[in-house]
N, C-alpha and C positions, 0 to 999 in steps of 0.2 A: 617532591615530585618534579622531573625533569621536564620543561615544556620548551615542544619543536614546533617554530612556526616559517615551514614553506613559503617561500617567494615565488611558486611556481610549481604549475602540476609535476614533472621532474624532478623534481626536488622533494617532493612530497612521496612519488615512489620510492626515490633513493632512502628516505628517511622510516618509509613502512617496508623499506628491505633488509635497515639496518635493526629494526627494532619492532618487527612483530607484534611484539606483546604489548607495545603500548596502545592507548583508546584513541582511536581518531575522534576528534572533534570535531562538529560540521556546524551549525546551529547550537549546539550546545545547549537545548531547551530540554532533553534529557537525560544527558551524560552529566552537568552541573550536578541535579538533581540526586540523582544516584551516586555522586562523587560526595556531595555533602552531607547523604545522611548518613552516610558510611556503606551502603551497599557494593557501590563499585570502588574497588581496592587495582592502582594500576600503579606502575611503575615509570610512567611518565603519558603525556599527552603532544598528540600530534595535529595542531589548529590546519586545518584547508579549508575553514570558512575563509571566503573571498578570491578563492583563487577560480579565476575569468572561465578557465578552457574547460570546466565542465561546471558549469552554469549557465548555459545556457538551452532557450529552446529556440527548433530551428525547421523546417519542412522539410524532408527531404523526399521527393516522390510524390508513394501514396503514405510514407509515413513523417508521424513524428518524431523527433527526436527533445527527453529533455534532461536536460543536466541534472547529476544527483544534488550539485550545489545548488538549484534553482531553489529559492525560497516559496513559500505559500503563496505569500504576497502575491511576487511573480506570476506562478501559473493563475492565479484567482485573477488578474490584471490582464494576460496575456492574451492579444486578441487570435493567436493561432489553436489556442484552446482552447477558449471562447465559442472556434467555427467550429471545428475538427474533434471538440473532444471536451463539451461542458459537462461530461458528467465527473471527470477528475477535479475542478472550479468549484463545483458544488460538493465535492468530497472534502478539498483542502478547505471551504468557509465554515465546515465543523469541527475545526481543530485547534482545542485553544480559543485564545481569547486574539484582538491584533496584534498584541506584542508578540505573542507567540510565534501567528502568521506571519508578521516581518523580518523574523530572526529563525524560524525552522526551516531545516529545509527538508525536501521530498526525500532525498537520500537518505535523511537521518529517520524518517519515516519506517521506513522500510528497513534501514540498518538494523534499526534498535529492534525487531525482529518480535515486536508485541503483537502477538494475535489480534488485539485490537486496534489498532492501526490502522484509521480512517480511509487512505487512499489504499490499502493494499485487495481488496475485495476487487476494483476501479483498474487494476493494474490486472488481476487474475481474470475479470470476465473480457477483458479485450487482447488475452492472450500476450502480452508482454513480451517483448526478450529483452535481456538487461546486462550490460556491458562494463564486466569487472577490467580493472587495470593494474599490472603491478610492473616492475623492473625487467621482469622477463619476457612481457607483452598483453597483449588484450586477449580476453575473449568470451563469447554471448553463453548465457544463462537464459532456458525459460522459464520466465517469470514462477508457472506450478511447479517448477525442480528446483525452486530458490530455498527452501524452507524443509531443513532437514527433519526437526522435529523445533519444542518449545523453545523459543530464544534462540533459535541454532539454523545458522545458514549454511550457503554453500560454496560463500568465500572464501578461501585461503588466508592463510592469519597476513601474506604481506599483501594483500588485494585490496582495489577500494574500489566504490561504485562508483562506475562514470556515466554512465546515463542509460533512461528506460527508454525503447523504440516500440512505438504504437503505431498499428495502424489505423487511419483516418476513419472514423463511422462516415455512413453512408449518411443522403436527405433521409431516407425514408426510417431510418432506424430510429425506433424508440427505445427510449434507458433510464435507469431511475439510481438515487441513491436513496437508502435509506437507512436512518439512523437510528438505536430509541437508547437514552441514558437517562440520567439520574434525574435532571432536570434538559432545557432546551438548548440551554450554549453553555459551552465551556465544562463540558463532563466527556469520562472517559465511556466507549463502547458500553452496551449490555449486550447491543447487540448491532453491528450494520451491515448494509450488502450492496451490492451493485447488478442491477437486473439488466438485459438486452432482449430486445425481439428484433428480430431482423428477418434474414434469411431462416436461423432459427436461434432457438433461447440458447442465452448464457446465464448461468447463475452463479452469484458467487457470494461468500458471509466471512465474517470477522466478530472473530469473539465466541462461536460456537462451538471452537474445536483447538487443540494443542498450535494452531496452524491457520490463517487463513485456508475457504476450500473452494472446492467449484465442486455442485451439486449435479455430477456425471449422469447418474440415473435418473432423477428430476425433468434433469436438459434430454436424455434419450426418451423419457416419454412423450413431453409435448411436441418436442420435434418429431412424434411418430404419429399424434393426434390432431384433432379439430380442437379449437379451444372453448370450451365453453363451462357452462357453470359443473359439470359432474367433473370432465377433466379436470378443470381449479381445484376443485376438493380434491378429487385424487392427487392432483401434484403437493397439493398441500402437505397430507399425508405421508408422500413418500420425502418429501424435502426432512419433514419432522422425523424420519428415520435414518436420515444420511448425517447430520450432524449429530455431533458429540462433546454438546457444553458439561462443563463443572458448574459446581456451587463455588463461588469467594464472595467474596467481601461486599459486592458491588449486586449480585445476582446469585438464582439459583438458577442448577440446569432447566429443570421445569421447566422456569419461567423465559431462561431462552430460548426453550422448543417450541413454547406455543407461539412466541413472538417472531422467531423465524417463518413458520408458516402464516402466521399474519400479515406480513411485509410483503410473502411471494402474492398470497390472496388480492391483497391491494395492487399490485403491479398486474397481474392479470388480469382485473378487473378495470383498471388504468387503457388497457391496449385492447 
């Protein structure tokens, strides 16, 4: 297997213009993984761990901007997400174990295009745009257009992620992550989500469906309602009819349907 390692975002274009087909490497805490047990089959690899000009996070405005190279660590450490955006902090401190966190990064998060993937609900209920880059030039993705179906983005085979721009939550805004797996650290999804009240609900889930989702009809009724206990149930209900989990290995649908509407119950309950 041929392996290209970039001295420069430039270079790291040039290199995913000359050879498509090969697997970018970023963090490498998945692509190994699937390299070693035989799953992923590639014709060479292209390392842009460590390369500066998209690793980084930065303010711009009313938003944020943060590199796909940005490690967990990072954003879990970074006191601009910390102010402006601790629900992403508390997304990436269930991911993995530290080593994980200090060597993953967000981009590969989201690259690796698994439903369950922690920060990607985090990126869906705060409405995301995300900034591919290739030889030819840049240009913005929003975040709910990212995910064509299972495993399947909206990249260009010579595109890479260069960073996701968020905007800033308010003081007054309440949000919640929530996660439930096999055990309390270091398990893959059954089920997580990312909840908002603000001005009005955002809801969003990982692992329910082909795809992270935002729960459209959910978020159009209580934004048309008073909150209280009949509403909660109702939204419960209909949240349990917008997703569309499988049975694997890890869970059944069931069992993520009732657990979805558990999490929304708690978070309404919560605000």
């Amino acid at each position: 297997m041929e392996f290209l390692s970039p001295k420069n975002l430039n270079e790291a274009l040039k290199f995913k213009s000359e050879h498509p087909d090969f697997t970018v490497l970023a963090g490498g805490t998945d692509a190994c993984t699937l390299i070693n047990s035989g799953i992923l089959k590639s014709k060479g690899l292209i390392n842009i761990y460590g390369i500066k000009e998209i690793a980084e996070i930065k303010e711009n405005g009313d938003f944020l901007e943060i590199g796909a190279l940005a490690t967990l660590t990072q954003i879990i450490e970074n006191r601009l997400v910390s102010k402006f955006l601790p629900v992403l902090a508390m997304a990436c401190k269930t991911i993995g174990a530290r080593q994980i966190q200090n060597r993953g990064t967000i981009g590969g998060n989201v690259m690796n295009a698994s439903p369950a993937g922690d920060a990607l609900p985090v990126f869906l209920a705060y409405e995301t745009k995300m900034e591919l880059l290739s030889a030819k030039g840049s240009r913005l993705v929003l975040f709910e257009k990212f995910y064509a179906g299972y495993r399947k983005t909206a990249a260009e085979a010579d595109e890479l992620a260069a960073k996701f721009i968020i905007k800033k939550c308010d003081d007054k805004e309440r949000f919640a992550f929530m996660k439930v797996g096999t055990r309390r650290a270091q398990s893959i999804s059954k089920v997580c989500a990312c909840f908002r009240q603000s001005s009005s609900y955002k809801i969003a889930y990982g692992s329910v469906a082909p795809t992270p989702i935002r729960c459209y009809v959910t978020e159009k009724f209580l934004n048309g309602c008073k909150t209280d206990a009949f509403a909660a149930d109702e939204a419960v209900r209909l949240v349990r009819q917008e997703v569309s989990p499988m049975d694997d290995i890890r869970s059944t649908a069931n069992y993520r349907r009732h657990v979805a509407g558990v999490l929304l119950k708690r978070f309404l309950e919560s605000v």
